[in-house]
C-alpha positions in Angstrom: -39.0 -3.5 -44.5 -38.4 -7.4 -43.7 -35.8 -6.2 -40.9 -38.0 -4.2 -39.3 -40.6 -6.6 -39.2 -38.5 -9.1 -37.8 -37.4 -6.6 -35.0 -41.2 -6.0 -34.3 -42.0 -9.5 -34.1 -38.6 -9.9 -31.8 -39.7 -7.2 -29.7 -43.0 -8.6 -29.2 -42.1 -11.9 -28.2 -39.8 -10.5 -25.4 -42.5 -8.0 -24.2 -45.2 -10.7 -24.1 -42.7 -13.1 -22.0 -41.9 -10.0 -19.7 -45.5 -9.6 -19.4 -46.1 -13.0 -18.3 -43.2 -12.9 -15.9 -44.5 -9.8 -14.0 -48.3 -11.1 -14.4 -48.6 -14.7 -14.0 -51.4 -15.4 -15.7 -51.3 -19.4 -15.5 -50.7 -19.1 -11.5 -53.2 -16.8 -11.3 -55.7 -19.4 -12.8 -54.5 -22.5 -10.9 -55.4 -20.4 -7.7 -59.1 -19.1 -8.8 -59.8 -22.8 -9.4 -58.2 -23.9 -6.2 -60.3 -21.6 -4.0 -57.7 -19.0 -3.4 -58.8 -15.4 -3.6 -55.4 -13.6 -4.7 -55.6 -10.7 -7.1 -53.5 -10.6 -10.6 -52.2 -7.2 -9.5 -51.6 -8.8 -6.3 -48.8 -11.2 -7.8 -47.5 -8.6 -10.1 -46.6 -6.5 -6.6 -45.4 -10.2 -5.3 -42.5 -10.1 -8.4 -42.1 -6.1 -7.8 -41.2 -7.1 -4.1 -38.9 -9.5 -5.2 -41.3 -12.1 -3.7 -41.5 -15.8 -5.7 -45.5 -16.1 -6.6 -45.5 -19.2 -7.4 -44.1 -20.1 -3.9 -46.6 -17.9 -2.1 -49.5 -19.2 -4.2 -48.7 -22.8 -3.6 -48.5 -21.9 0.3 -51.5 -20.9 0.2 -53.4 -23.6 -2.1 -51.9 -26.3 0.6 -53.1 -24.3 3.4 -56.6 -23.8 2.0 -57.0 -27.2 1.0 -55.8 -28.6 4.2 -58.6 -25.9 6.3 -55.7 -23.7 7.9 -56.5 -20.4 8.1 -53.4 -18.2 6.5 -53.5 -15.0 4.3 -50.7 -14.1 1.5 -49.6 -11.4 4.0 -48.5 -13.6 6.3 -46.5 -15.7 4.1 -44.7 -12.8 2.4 -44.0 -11.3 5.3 -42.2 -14.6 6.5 -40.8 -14.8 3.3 -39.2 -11.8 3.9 -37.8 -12.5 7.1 -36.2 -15.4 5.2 -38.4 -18.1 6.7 -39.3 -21.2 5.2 -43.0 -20.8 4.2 -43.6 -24.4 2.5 -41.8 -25.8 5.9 -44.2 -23.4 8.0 -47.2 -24.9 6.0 -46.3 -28.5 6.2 -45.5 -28.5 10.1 -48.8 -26.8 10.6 -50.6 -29.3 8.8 -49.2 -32.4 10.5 -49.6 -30.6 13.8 -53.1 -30.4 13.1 -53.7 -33.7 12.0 -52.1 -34.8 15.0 -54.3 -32.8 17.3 -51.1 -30.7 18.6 -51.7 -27.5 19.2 -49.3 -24.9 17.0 -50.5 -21.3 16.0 -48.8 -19.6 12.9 -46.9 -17.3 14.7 -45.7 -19.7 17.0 -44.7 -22.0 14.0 -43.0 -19.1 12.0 -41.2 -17.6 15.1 -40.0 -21.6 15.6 -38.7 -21.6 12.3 -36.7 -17.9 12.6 -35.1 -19.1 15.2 -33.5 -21.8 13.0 -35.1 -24.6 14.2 -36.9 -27.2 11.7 -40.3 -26.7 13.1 -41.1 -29.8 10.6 -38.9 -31.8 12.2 -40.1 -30.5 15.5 -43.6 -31.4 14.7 -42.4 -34.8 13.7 -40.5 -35.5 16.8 -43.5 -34.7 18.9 -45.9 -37.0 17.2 -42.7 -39.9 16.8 -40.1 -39.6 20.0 -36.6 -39.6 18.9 -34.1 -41.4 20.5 -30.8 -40.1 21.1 -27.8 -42.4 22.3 -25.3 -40.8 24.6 -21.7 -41.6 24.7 -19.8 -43.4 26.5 -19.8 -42.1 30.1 -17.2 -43.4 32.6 -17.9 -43.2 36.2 -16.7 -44.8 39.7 -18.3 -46.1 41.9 -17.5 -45.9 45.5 -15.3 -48.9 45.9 -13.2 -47.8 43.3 -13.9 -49.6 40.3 -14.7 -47.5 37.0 -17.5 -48.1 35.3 -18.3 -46.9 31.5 -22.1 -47.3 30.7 -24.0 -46.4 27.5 -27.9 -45.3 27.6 -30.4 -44.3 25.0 -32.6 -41.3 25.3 -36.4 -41.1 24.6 -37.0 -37.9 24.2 -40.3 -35.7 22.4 -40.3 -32.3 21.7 -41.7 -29.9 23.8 -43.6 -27.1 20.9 -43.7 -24.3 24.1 -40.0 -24.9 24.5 -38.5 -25.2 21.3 -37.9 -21.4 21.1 -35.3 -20.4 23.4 -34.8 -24.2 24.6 -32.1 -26.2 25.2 -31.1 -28.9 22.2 -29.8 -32.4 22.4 -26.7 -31.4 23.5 -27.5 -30.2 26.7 -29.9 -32.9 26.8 -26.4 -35.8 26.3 -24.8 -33.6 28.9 -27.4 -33.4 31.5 -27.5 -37.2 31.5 -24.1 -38.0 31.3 -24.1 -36.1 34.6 -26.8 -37.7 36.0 -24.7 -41.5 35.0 -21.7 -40.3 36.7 -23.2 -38.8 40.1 -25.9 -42.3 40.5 -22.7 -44.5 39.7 -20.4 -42.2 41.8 -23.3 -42.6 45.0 -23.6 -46.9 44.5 -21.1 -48.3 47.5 -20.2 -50.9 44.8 -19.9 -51.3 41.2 -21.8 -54.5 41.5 -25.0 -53.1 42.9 -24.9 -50.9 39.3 -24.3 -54.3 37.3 -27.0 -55.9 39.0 -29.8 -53.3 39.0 -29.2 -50.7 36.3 -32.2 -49.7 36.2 -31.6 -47.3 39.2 -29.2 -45.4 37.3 -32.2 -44.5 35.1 -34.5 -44.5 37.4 -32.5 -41.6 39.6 -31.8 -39.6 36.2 -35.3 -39.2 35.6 -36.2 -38.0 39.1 -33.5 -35.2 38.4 -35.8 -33.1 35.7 -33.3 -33.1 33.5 -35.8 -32.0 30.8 -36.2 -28.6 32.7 -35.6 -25.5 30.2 -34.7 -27.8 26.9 -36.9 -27.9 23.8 -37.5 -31.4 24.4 -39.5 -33.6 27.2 -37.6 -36.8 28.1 -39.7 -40.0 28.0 -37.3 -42.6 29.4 -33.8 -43.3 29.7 -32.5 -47.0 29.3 -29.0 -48.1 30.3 -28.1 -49.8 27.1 -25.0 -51.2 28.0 -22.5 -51.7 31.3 -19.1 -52.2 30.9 -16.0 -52.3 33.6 -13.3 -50.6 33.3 -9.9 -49.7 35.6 -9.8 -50.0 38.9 -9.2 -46.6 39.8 -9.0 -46.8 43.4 -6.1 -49.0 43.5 -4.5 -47.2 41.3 -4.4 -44.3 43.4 -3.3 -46.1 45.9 -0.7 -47.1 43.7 0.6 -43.7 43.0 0.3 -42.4 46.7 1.9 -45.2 47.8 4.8 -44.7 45.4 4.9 -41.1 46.4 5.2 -41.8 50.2 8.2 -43.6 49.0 9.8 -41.3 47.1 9.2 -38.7 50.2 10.6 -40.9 52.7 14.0 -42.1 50.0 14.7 -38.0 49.9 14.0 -37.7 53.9 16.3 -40.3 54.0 18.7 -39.0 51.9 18.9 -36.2 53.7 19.2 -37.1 57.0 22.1 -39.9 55.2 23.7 -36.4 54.2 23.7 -34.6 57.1 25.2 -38.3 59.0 28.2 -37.6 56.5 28.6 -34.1 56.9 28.5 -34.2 60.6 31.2 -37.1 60.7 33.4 -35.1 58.3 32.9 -31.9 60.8 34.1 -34.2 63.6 37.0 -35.7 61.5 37.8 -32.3 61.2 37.5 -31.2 64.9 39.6 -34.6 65.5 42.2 -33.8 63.3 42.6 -29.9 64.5 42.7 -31.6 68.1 45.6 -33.6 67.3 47.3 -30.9 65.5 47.3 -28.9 68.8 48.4 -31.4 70.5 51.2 -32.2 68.5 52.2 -28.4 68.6 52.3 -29.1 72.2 54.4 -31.9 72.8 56.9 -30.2 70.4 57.2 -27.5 73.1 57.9 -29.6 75.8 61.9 -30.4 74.1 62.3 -26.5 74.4 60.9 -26.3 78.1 63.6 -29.3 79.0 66.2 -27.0 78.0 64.9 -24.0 79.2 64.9 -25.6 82.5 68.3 -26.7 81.5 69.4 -23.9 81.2 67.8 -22.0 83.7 68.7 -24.3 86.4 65.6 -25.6 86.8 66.3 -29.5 86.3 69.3 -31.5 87.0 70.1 -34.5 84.7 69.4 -36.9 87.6 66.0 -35.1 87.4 66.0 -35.2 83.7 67.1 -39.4 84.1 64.4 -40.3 86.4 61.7 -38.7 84.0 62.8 -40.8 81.4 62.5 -43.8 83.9 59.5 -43.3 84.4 58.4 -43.0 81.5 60.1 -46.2 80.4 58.0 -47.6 83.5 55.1 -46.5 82.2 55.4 -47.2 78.6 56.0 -51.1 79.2 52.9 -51.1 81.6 51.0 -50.6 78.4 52.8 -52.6 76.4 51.9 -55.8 78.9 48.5 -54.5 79.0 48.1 -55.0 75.1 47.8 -51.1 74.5 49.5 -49.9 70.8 50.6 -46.8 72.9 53.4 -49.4 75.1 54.1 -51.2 71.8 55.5 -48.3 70.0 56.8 -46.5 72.6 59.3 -50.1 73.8 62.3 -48.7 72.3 62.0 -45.5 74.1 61.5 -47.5 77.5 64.6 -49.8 76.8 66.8 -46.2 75.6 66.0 -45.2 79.2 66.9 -48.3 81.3 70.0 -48.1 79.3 70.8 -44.4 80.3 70.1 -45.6 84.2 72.5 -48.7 84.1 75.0 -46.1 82.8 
């Protein structure tokens, strides 16, 4: 009997906190005295739809108190769609105390498209300012220059979805940096008015199709860098000179192979004219032979030939010098 009892009581207890999960009494109340008409059975189909009451209810209790108009619907429907509702509820209340204008579906559509429309709201209200990188540019005599500016930017509620982000917002800049530095005819024009850099980005409409609007840009710093110019002049010089040292090279090697082709022309020249000379022994005796030539015809060719070789050899030639003995063999043959 006393176990049973104790299972009743058990039982009970369980039931009654089951009860109050699926009926939230206590939430219930907190709304009826907060001015927000939601039905009990209304939260029990909240739990059955896996939707947090006490989330909902809240929502709604802000909303009310701060004069927005909003129905538990809505909110469970964003819920659903795996919004933020108490970010939804905020940003709409900060928009409206700051006279911006931001309907619910605007805000909720903001905020499914994974944007914090909280932040968002903020940003419009207090401009953020975003710092770009360093962006390195030259200018048109050649020098590089590497400047740093800061961003004013506010965000633009009719933009935000399907806008551009900060991102594109750095990029668009840094373009706008390199092109007015890139059209300055020297760097020190840019150091001594930056303020045309900035004032030439802002005529560009960079903001165009971004979620945000830009306020001002501000060259924060100037710095310079290489100077480019020269050192592309540098390079091209260096690489002229490497093209002329192979042109040279080449015509060197062509010098060298055409003054081995003559040595070689030279050399086949003498070689037939050595195969001559040898010929002319075996002619001599032919002639001998034949009849042809006498050896008082044979004598006065070598005297002449003596004659002629000492001729050279007066007139300084190597030809007479090495040919002396030959000239004295035949004086010798005509005394005899």
């Amino acid at each position: 009997m006393d176990t049973s009892l104790i299972f009743i009581v058990i039982a009970g207890i369980v039931l009654f906190f089951v009860f109050l999960y699926f009926v939230p009494i206590n939430l219930w109340i907190t709304a009826i005295f907060s001015g927000v008409k939601v039905g009990l059975f209304e939260l029990v189909f909240m739990r059955i739809r896996k939707v947090p009451p006490r989330i909902i209810v809240e929502s709604m209790i802000t909303a009310t108190k701060a004069g927005l108009e909003v129905t538990t619907n809505e909110l469970e429907t964003h819920y659903l769609a795996g919004g933020n509702v108490p970010n939804v509820i905020k940003a709409l209340i900060s928009a409206d105390k700051a006279n911006i204008t931001l309907g619910f579906k605007q805000a909720t559509a903001i905020d499914l498209a994974g944007r914090d429309v909280f932040e968002a709201v903020q940003i419009s209200v207090n401009p953020k300012v975003i710092t770009t990188p360093k962006v390195a540019a030259v200018a048109a005599d050649g020098i590089q220059l590497i400047a740093i500016a800061r961003v004013t930017v506010r965000a633009n509620i009719q933009q935000l979805v399907g806008g551009a982000g900060e991102d594109t917002i750095l990029a668009r800049v840094g373009e706008g940096i390199v092109t007015s530095i890139g059209s300055a005819a020297s760097h020190k024009n840019v150091l001594e008015n930056p303020d045309k850099i900035s004032k030439l980005v802002l005529q560009r409409g960079l903001d165009a199709g971004t979620a945000f609007e830009i306020l001002s840009i501000d060259i924060a710093d100037v710095d310079v860098g290489a100077n480019i110019g020269a050192k592309l002049q540098t390079d091209q010089a260096s690489a002229d000179l490497k093209v002329a040292e192979a042109k040279a090279e080449e015509r060197r090697a062509m010098a060298v192979a055409e003054e081995q082709e003559m040595k070689a022309k030279a050399q086949e020249a003498r070689a037939k004219v050595i195969e001559a000379e040898a010929q002319v022994p075996q002619a001599i005796a032919e002639s001998f032979r034949s009849g042809n030539l006498g050896i008082m015809d044979y004598y006065r060719m070598q005297n002449i030939q003596a004659d002629t070789d000492m001729r050279d050899s007066i007139s300084g030639s190597d030809k007479g010098t090495s040919s002396g003995k030959k000239s004295g063999g035949g004086k010798k043959n005509d005394d005899k």
